[in-house]
DSSP file (Angstrom, degrees, kcal/mol; ACC not computed):
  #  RESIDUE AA STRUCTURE BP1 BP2  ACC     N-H-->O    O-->H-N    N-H-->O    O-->H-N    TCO  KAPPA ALPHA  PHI   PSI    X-CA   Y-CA   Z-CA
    1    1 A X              0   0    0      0, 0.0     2,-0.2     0, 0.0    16,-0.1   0.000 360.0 360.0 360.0 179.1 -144.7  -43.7  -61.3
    2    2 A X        -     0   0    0     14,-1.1    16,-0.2     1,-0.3     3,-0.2  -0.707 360.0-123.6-129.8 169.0 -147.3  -43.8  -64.3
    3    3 A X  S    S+     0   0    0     -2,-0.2     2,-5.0     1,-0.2    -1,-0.3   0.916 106.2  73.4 -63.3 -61.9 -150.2  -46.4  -64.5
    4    4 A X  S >  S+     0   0    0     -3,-0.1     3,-1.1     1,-0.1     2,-0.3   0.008  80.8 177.0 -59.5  63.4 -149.3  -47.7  -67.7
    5    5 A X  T 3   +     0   0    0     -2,-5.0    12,-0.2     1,-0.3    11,-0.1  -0.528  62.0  12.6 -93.1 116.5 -146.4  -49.3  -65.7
    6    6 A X  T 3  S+     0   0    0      9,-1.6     2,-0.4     1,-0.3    -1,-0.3   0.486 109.6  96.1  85.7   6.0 -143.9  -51.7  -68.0
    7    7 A X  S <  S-     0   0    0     -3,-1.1     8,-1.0     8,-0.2    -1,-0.3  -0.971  87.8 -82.5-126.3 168.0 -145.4  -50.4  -71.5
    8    8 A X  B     -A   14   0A   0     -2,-0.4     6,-0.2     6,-0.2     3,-0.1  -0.248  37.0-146.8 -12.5  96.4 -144.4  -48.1  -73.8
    9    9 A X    >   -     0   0    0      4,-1.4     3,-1.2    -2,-0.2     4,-0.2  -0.273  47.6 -65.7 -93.1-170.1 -145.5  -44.8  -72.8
   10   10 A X  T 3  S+     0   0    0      1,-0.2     3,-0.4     2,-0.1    -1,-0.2  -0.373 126.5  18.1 -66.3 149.7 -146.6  -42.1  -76.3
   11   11 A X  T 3  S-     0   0    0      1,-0.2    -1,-0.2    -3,-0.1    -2,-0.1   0.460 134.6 -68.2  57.9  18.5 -143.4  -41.3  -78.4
   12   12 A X  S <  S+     0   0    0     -3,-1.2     2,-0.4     1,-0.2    -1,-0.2   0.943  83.1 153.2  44.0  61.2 -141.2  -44.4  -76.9
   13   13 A X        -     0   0    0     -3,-0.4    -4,-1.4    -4,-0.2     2,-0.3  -0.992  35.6-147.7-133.0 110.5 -141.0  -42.9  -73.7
   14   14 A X  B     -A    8   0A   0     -2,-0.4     2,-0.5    -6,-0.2    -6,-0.2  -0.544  13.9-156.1 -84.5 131.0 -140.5  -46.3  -71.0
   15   15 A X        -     0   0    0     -8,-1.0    -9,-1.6    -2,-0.3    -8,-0.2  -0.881  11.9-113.5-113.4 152.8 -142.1  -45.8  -67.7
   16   16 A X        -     0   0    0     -2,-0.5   -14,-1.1   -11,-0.1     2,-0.2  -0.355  31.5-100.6 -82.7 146.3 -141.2  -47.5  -64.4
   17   17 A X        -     0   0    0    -12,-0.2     2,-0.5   -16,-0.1     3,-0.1  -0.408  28.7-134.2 -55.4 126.2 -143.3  -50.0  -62.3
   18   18 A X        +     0   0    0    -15,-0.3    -1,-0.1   -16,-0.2     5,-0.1  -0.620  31.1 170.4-103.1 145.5 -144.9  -48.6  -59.6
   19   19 A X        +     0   0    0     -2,-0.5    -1,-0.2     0, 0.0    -2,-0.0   0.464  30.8 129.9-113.8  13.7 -144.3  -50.8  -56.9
   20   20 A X        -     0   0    0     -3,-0.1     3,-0.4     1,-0.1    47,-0.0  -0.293  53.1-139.9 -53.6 128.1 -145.9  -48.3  -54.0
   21   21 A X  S    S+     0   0    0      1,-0.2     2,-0.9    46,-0.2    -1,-0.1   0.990 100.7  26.2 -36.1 -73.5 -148.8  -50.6  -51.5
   22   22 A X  S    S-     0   0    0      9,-0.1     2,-0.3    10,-0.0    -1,-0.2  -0.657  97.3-154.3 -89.7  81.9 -150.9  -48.0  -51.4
   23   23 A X    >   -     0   0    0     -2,-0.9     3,-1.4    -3,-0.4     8,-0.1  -0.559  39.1 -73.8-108.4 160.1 -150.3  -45.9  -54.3
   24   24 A X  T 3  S+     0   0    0      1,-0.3    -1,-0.2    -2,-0.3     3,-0.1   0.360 113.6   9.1 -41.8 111.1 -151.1  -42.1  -54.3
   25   25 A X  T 3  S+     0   0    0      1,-0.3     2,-0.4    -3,-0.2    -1,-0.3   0.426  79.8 134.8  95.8 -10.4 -154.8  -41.6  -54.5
   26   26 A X    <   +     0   0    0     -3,-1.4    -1,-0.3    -4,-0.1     2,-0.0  -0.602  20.3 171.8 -79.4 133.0 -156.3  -44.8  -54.1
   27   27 A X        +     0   0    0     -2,-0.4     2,-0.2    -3,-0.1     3,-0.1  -0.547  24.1 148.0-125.0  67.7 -159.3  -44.6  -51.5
   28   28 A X  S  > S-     0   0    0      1,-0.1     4,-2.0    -2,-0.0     5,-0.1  -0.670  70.7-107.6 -73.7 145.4 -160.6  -48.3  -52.2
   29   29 A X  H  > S+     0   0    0     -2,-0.2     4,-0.9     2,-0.2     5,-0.3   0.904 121.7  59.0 -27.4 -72.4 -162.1  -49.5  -48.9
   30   30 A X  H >> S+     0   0    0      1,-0.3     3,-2.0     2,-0.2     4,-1.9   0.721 107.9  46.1 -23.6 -81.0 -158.6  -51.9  -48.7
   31   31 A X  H 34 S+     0   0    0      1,-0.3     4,-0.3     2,-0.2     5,-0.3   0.823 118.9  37.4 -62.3 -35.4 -156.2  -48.9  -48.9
   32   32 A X  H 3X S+     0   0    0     -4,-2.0     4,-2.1     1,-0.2    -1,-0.3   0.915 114.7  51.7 -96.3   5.4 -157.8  -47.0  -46.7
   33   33 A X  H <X S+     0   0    0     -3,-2.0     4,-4.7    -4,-0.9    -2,-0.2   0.735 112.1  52.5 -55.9 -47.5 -158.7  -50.0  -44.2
   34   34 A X  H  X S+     0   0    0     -4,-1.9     4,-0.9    -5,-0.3     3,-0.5   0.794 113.2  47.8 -56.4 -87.8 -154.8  -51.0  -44.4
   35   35 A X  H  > S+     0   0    0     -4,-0.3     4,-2.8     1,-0.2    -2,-0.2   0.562 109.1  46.7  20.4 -95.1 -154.2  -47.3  -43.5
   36   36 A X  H  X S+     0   0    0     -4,-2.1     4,-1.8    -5,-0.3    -1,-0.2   0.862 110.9  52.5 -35.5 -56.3 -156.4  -47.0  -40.7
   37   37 A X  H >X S+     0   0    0     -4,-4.7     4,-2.1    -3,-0.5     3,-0.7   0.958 111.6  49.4 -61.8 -36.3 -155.1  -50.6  -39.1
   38   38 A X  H 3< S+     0   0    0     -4,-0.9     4,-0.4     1,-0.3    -2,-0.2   0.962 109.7  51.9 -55.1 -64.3 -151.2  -49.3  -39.3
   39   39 A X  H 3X S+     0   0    0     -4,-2.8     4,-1.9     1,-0.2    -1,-0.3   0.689 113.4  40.4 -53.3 -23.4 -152.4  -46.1  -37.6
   40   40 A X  H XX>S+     0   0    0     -4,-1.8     4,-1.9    -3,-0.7     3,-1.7   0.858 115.5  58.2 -74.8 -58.8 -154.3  -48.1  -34.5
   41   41 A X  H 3X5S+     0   0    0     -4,-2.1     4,-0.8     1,-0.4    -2,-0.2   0.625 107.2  41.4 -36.6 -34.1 -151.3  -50.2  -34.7
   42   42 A X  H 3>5S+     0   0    0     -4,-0.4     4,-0.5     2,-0.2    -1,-0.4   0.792 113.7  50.2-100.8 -14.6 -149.2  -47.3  -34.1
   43   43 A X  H XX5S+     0   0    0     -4,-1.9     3,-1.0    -3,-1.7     4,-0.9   0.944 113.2  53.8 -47.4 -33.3 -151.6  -45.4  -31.1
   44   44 A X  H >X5S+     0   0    0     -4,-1.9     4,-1.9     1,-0.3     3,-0.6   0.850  89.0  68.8 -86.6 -24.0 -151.5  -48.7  -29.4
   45   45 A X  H 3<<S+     0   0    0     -4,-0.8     4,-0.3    -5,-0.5    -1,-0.3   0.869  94.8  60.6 -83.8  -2.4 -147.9  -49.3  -29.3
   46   46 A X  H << S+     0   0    0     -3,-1.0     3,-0.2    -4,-0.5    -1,-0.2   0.751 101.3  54.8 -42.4 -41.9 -147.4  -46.3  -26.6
   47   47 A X  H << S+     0   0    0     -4,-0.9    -1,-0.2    -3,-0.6    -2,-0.1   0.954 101.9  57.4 -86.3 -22.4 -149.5  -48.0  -24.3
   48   48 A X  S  < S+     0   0    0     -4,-1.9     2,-0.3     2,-0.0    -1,-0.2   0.538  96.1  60.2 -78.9  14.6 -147.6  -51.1  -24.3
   49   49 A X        -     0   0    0     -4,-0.3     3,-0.1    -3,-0.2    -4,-0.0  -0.734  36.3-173.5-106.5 153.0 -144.0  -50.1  -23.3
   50   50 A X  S    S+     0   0    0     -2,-0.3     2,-0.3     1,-0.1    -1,-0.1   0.312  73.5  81.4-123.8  -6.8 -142.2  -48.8  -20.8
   51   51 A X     >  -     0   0    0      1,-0.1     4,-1.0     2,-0.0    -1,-0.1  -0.836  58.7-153.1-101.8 151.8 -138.9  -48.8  -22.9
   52   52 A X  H  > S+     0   0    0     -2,-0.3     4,-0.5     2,-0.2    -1,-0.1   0.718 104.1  53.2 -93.0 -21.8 -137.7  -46.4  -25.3
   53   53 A X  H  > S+     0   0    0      2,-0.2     4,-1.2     1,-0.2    -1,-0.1   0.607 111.2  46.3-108.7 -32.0 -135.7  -49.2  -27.0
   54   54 A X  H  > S+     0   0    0      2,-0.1     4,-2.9     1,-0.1    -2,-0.2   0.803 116.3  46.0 -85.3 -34.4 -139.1  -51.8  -27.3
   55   55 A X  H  X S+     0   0    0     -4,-1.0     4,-0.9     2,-0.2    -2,-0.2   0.819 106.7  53.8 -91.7  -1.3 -141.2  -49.1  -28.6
   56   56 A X  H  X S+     0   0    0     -4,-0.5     4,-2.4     2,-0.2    -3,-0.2   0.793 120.2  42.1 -92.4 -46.5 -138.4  -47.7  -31.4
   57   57 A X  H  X S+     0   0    0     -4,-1.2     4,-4.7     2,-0.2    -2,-0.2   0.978 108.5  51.8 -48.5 -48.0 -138.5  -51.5  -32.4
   58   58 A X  H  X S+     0   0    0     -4,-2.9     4,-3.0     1,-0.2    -2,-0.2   0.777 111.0  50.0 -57.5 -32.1 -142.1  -52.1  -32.3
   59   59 A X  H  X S+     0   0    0     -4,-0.9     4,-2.1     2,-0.2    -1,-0.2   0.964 111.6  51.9 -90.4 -46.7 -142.4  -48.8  -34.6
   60   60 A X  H  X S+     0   0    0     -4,-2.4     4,-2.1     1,-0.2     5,-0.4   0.979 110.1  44.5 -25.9 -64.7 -139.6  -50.4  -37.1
   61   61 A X  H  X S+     0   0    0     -4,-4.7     4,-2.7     1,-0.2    -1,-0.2   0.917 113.2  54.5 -60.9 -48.0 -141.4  -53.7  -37.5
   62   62 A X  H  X S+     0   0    0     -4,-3.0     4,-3.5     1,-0.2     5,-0.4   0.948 109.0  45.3 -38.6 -66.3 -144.4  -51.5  -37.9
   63   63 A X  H  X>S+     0   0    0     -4,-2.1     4,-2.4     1,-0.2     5,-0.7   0.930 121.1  43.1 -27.8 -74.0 -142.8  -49.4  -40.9
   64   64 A X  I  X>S+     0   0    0     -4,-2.1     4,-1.4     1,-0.3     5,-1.1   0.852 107.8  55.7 -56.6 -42.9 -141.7  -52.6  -42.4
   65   65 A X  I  <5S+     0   0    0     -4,-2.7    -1,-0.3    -5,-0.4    -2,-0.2   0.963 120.4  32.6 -49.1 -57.9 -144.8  -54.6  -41.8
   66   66 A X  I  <5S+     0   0    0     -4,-3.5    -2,-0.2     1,-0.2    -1,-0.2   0.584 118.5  41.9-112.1  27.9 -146.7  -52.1  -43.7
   67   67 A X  I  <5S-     0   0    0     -4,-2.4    -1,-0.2    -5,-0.4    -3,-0.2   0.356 105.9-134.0-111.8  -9.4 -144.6  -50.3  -46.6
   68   68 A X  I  << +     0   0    0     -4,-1.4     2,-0.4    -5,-0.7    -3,-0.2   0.983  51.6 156.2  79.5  50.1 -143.6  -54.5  -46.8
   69   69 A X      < -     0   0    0     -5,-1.1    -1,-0.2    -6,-0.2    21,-0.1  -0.951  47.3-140.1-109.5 130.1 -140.0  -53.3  -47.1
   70   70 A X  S    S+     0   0    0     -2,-0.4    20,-2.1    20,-0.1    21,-2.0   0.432  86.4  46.9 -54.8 -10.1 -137.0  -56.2  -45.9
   71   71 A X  E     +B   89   0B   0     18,-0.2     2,-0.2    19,-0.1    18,-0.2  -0.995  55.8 151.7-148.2 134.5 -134.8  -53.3  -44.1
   72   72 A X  E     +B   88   0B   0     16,-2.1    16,-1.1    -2,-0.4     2,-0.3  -0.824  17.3 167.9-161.6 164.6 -135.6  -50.1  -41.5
   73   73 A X  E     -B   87   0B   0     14,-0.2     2,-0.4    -2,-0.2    14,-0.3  -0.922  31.1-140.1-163.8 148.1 -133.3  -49.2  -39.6
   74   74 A X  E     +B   86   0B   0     12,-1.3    11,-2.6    -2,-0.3    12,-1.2  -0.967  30.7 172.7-149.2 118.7 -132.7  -45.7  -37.0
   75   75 A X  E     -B   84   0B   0     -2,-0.4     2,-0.3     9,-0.2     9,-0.3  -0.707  20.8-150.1-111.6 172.6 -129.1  -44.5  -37.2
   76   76 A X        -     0   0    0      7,-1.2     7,-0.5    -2,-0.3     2,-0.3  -0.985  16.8-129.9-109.5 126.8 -127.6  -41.1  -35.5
   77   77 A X        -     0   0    0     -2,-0.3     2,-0.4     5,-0.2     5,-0.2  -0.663  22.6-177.7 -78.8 133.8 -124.4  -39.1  -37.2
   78   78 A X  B >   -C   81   0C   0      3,-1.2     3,-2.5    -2,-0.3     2,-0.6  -0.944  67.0 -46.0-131.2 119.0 -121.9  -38.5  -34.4
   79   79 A X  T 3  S-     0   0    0     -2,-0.4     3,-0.0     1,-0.3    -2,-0.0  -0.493 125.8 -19.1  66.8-117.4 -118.9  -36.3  -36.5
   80   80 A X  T 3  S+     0   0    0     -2,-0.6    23,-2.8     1,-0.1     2,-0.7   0.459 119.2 100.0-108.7  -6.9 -118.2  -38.0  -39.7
   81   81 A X  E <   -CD  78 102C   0     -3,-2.5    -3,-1.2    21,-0.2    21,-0.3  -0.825  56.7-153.5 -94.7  98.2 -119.7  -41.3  -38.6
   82   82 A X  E     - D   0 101C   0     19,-1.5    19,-1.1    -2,-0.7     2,-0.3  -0.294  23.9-171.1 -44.9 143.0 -123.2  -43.0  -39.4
   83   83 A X  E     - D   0 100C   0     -7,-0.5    -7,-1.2    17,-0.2     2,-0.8  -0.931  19.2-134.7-129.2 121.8 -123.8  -45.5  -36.2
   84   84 A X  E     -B   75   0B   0     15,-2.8    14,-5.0    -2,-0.3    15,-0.2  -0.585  24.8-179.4 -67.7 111.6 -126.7  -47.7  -36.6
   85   85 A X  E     +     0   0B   0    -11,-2.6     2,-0.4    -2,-0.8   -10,-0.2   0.789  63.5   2.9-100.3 -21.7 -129.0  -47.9  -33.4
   86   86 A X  E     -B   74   0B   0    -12,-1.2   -12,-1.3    10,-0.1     2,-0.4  -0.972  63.3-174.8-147.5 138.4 -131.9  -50.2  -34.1
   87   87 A X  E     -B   73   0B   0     -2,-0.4     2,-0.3   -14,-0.3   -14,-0.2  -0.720  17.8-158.1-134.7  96.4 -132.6  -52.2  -37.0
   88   88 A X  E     -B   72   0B   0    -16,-1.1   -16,-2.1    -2,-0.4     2,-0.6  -0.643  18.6-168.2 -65.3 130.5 -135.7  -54.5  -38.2
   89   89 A X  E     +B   71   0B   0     -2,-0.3   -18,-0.2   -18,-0.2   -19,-0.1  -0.958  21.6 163.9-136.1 111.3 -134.2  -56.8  -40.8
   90   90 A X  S    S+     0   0    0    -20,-2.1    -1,-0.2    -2,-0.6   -19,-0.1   0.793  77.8  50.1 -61.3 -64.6 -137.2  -58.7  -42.7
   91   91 A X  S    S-     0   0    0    -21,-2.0   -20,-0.1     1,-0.1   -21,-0.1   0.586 107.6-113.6 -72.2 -16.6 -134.7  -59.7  -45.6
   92   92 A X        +     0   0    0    -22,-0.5    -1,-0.1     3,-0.1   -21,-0.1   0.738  58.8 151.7  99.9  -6.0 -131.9  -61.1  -44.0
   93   93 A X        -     0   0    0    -23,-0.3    -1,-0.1     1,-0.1   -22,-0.0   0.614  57.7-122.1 -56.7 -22.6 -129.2  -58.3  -45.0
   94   94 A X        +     0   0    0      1,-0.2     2,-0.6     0, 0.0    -1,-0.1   0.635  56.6 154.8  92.9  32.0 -127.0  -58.8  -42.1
   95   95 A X        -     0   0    0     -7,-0.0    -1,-0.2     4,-0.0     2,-0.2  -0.787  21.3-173.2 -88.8 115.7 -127.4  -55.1  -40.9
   96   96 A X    >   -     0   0    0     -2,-0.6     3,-1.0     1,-0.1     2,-0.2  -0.375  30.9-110.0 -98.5 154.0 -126.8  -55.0  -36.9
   97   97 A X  T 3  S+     0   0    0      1,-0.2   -12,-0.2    -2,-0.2     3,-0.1  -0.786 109.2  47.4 -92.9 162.4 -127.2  -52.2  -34.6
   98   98 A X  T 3  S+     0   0    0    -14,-5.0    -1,-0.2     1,-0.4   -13,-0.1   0.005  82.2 124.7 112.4 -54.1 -123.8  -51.2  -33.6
   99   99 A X    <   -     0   0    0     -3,-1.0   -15,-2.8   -15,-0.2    -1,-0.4  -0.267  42.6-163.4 -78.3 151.6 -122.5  -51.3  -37.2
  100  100 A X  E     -D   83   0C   0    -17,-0.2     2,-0.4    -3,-0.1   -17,-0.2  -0.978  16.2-178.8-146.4 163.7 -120.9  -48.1  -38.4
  101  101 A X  E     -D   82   0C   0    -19,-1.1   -19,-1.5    -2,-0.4     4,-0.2  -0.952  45.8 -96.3-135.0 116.5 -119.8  -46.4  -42.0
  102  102 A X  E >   -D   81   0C   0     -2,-0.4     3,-1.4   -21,-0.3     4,-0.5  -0.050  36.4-121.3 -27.4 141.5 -118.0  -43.1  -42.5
  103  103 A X  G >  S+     0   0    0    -23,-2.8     3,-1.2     1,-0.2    -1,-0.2   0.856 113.0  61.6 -74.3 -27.0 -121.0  -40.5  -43.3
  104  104 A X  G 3  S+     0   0    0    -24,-0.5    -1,-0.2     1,-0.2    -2,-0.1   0.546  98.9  51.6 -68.4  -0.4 -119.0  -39.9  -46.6
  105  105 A X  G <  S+     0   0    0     -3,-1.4    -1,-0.2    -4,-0.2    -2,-0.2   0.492 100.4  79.9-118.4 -19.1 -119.5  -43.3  -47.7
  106  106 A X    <         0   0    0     -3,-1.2    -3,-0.0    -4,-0.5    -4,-0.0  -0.321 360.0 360.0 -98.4-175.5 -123.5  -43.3  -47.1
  107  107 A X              0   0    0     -2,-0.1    -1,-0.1     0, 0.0    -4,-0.1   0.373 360.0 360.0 -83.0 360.0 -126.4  -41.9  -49.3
């Protein structure tokens, strides 16, 4: 993405918003304070499990909490089939674990 994000770039050449948190190169205290907390966030959630199935959540909601996106989600291909195995859903999308899509049918 460009700074000048939403205007007019030279020659009428539109550039896209950048919508990144942290975006590429910022070292402001914030950024790299955000940073820093994910990264305890994510030592620390090893010592508090004993399940594989609580700490593959706990690292979703992390993801989501801090790239602030509504959907993450950890699927496996078995053959032709996507099967969704854990899912954090912020947004509300109605995506379960469980659910499955032909692999031909996904991005």
């Amino acid at each position: 993405m460009h700074r000048n994000a939403g205007r007019m770039g030279g020659e009428g050449i539109m550039v896209m918003e950048d919508t990144r948190v942290v975006p590429p190169g910022d070292s402001t205290p914030a950024a790299l304070n955000a940073v820093a907390a994910g990264l305890e966030r994510l030592a620390s959630l090893g010592d508090t499990h004993d399940d594989v199935d609580g700490l593959v959540a706990d690292i979703l909601a992390l993801l989501a909490d801090t790239l602030d996106v509504g959907l993450t989600f950890l699927a496996r291909v078995t053959g032709e089939t996507l099967r969704v195995e854990h899912v954090r859903d912020r947004a509300a999308m109605g995506l379960t674990a469980g659910a499955e899509a032909p692999l031909c049918d996904t991005y």
